[in-house]
C-alpha positions in Angstrom: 75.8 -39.9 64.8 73.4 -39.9 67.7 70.9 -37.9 65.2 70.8 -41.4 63.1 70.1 -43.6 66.3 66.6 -41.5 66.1 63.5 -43.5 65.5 62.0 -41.0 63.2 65.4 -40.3 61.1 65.8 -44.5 61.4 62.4 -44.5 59.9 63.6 -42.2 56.9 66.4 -43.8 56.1 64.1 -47.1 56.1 61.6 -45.6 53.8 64.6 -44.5 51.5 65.7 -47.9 51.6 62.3 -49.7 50.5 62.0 -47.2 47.8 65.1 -47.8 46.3 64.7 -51.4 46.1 61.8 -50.7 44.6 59.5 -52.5 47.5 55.6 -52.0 46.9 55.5 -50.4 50.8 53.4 -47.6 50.4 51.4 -45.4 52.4 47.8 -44.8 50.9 47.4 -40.5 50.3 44.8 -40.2 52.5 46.8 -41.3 55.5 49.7 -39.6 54.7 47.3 -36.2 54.5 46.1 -36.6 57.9 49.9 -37.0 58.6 50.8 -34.0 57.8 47.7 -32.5 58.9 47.6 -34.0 62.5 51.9 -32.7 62.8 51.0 -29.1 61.9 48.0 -29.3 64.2 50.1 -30.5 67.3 53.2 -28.1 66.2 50.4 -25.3 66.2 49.6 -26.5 69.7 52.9 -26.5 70.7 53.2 -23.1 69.6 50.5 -21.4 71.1 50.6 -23.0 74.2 54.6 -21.6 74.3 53.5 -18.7 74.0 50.8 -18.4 76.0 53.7 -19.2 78.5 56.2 -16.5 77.3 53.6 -13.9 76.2 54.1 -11.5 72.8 56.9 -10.0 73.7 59.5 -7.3 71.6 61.8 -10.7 71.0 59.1 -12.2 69.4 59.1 -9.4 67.3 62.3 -8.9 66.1 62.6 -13.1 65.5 59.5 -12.5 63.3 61.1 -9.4 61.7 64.2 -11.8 60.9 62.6 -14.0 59.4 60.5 -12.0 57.1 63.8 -10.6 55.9 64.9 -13.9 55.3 62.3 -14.8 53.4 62.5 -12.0 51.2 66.7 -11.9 50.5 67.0 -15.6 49.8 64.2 -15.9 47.2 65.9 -12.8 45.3 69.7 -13.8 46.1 68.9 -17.1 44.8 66.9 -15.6 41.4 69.9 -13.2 40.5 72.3 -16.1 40.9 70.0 -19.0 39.3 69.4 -16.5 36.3 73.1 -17.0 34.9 73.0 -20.5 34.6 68.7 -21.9 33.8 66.2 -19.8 32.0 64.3 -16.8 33.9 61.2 -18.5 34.8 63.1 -22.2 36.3 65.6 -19.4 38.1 62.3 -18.2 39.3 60.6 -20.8 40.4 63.7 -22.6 42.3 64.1 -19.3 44.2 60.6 -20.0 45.1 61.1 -23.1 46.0 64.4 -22.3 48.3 63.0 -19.3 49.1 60.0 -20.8 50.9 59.7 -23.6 53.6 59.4 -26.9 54.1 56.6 -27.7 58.0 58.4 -31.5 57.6 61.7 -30.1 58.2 61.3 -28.1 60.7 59.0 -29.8 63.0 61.7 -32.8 62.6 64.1 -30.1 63.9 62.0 -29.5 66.2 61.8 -32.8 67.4 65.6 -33.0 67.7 65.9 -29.8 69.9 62.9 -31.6 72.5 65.8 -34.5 72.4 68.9 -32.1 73.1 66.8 -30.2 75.4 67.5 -27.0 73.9 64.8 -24.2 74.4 63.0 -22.7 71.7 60.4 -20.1 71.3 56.6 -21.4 70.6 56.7 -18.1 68.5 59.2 -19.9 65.6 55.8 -21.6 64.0 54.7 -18.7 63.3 58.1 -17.5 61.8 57.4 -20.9 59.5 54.1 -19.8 58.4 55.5 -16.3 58.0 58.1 -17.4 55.3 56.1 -19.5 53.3 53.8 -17.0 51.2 56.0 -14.6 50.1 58.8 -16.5 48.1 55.8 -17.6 45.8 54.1 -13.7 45.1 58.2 -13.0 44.3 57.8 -15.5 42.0 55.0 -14.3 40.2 56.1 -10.8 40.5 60.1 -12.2 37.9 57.9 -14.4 35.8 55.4 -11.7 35.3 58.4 -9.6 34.2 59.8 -11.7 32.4 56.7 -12.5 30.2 56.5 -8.6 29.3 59.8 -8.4 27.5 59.7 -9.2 23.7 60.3 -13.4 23.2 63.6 -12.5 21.2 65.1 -10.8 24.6 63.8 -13.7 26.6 65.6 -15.7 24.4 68.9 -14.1 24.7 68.9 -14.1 28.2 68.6 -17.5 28.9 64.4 -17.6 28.6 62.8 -21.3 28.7 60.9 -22.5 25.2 57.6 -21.7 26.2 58.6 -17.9 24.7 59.4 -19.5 20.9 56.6 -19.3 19.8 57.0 -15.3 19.8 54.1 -15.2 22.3 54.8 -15.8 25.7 51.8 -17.7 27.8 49.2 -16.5 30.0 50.0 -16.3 33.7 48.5 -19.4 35.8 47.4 -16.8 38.5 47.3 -13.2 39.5 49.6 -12.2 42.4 46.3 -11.4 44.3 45.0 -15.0 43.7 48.6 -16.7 44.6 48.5 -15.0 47.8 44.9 -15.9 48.7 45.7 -19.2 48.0 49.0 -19.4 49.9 47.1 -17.3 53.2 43.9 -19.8 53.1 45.6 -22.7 52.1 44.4 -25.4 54.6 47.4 -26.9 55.8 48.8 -23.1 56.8 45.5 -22.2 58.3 45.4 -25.0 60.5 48.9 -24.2 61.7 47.6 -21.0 62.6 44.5 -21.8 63.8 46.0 -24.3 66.2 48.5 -21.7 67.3 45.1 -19.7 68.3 43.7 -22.4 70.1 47.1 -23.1 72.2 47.4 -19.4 73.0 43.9 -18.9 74.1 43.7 -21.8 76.3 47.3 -22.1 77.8 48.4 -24.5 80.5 44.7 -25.8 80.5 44.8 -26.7 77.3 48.4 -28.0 77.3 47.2 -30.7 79.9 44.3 -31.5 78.2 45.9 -32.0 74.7 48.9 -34.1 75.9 47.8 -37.6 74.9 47.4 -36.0 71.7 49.8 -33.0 70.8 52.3 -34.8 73.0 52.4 -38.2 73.2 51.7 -39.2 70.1 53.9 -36.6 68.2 56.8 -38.7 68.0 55.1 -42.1 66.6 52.9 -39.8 64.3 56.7 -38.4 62.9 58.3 -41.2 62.5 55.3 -42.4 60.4 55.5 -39.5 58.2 58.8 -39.5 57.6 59.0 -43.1 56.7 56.6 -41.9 53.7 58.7 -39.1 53.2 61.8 -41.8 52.4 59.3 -44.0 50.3 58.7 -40.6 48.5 62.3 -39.4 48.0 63.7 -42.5 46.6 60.5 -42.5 44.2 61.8 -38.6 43.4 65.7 -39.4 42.7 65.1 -40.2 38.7 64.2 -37.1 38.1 67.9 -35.5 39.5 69.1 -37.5 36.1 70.8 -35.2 33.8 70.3 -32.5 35.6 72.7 -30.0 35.3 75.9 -29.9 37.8 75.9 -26.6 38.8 72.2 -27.0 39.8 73.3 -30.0 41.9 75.8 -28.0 43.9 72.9 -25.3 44.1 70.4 -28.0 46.1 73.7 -28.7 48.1 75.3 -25.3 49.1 72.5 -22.8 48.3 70.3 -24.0 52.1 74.0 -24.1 53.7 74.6 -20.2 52.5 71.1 -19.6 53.5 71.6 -21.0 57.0 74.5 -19.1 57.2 73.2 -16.1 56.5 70.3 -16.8 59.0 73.1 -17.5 61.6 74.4 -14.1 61.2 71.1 -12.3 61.7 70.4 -14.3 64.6 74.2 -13.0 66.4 73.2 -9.7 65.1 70.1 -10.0 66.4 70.9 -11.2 69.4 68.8 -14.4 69.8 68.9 -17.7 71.7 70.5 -20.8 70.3 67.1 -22.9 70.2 65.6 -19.9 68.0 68.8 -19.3 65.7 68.8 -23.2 65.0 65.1 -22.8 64.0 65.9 -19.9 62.1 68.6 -21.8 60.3 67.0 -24.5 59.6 64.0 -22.5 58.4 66.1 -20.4 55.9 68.3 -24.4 54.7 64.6 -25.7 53.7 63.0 -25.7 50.6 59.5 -26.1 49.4 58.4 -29.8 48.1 54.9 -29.0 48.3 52.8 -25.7 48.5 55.2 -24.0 46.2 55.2 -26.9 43.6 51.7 -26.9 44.0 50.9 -23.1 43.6 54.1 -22.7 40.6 52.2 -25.4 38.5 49.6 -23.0 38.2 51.3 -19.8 38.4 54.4 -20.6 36.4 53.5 -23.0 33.6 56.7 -22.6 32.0 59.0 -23.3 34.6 60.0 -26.9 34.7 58.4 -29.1 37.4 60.7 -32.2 37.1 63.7 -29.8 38.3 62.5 -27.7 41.3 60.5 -30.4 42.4 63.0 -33.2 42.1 66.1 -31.0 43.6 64.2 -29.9 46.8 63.0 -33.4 47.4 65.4 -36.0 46.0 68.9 -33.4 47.1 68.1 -31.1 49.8 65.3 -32.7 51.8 67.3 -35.8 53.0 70.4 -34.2 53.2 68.4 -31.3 55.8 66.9 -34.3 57.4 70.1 -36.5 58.2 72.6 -34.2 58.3 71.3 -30.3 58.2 69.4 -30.4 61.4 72.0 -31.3 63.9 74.9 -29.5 62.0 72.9 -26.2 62.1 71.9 -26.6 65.5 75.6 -27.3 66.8 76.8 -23.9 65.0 73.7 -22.0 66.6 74.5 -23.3 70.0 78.2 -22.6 69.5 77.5 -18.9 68.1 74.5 -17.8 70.3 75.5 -19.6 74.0 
């Protein structure tokens, strides 16, 4: 309950509101740019100057080591599992989209860990950054196998229509360009680049970007996420007629994939602030760089339904009720 007395979750729920009641609120796309621009510029801050704290230590290591894993068995898990009940190239492009990670997410989790005054490490942004490319080349990688077999076996095994034609289409991308795109894609570079910046300059820095990384973090988020609601009520018509089992997939897939995030974290042996990260890292799906690289690189997957489950399903259920849930079972596991 106290994680809905937030401002920024308040904010949310407002947005969701105004959307559904079809209001004409609405927050022009340049604003909502520098949004999400200016948060993964202060989380990158946040980050670096952590770290400059802590130093690069063989924890920081093995936290970045579990979350590559992560991102490599969930994308798969979830493309052998999706594969029995949608064609080949919508299983693979929802195991992109779960496989990867949504910044808005987990900076809002990382919000509500500054308000419990739990401890994290600076190190998890880079653990965010870390898990966002390679869902996507994984992608490319079952789609481009997929377009090599004949359209009849496609077919047979659950292939989408864009094979009926007997010829299946031309890739949107190489795996080479995807991954260019998804290193030097702004948004992720910035996160890194501020990281740098925050590193380099330390507790200098940290004082001298406060009015700006700090103190305005929390009004900036609650702005965001108020477009984020306006967004996700825009988003829900597309969940229409979509199939059941995919439903229960947006609901229970992220809750299996924090779990098994939980468990690497106790085998792993981390701290609750970094296994809550973790979980809420591996929960979150992709509403925007994968959609954005899968239009391209998987033409024949459908948009409406990766796009409209991570948003419209698991999105606002992370945001209201993932965030504090994982982080109570991280601070129960790991304390």
């Amino acid at each position: 309950m106290q994680n809905f007395l937030d401002p920024a979750i308040l904010f949310f729920v407002f947005g969701v509101v105004a959307g559904t009641l079809r209001s004409n609120l609405d927050i022009p796309p340049a604003i909502s740019r520098f949004l999400s621009l200016y948060l993964l510029m202060a989380l990158g801050l946040k980050g670096g100057f952590a770290l400059a704290h802590s130093g690069l230590t063989a924890y920081v290591g093995i936290s970045l080591g579990a979350a590559s894993c992560l991102a490599i068995s969930v994308p798969v898990l979830g493309y052998w599992l999706l594969r029995k009940f949608v064609s080949g190239f919508d299983a693979a492009a929802l195991a992109a989209t779960y496989g990867s990670v949504s910044a808005v997410t987990f900076v809002t989790a990382v919000q509500y860990l500054d308000n419990q005054h739990l401890p994290y490490g600076g190190h998890m942004a880079a653990a965010m950054a870390l898990m966002e490319s390679p869902a996507i080349v994984m992608a490319v990688i079952f789609a481009s196998a997929l377009r090599l077999k004949p359209a009849a076996q496609v077919i047979a095994q659950g292939g989408g229509t864009a094979t009926l034609g007997g010829k299946p289409e031309s890739p949107g991308g190489s795996i080479g360009s995807i991954l260019h795109h998804s290193l030097t894609d702004g948004a992720q570079m910035l996160l890194l680049g501020a990281m740098l910046v925050g590193l380099v300059t330390g507790d200098a820095g940290k004082a001298a970007m406060q009015p700006f990384s700090g103190d305005l973090f929390k009004g900036m988020l609650s702005f965001f996420l108020l477009d984020m609601g306006l967004m996700t009520a825009r988003n829900l018509t597309q969940l229409r007629g979509k199939p059941p089992v995919l439903l229960a997939y947006a609901v229970v897939g992220p809750v299996a994939h924090a779990s098994l995030a939980l468990g690497l974290a106790w085998l792993l042996n981390l701290n609750a602030g970094d296994g809550a990260l973790l979980m809420v890292l591996a929960a979150s799906a992709s509403y925007i760089a994968v959609p954005a690289a899968l239009r391209y690189a998987l033409p024949e997957a459908n948009p409406t339904l990766y796009f409209g489950l991570s948003l419209g399903v698991t999105f606002p259920l992370n945001i209201l009720f993932g965030i504090p849930a994982y982080t109570a079972l991280a601070h129960s596991a790991l304390t």
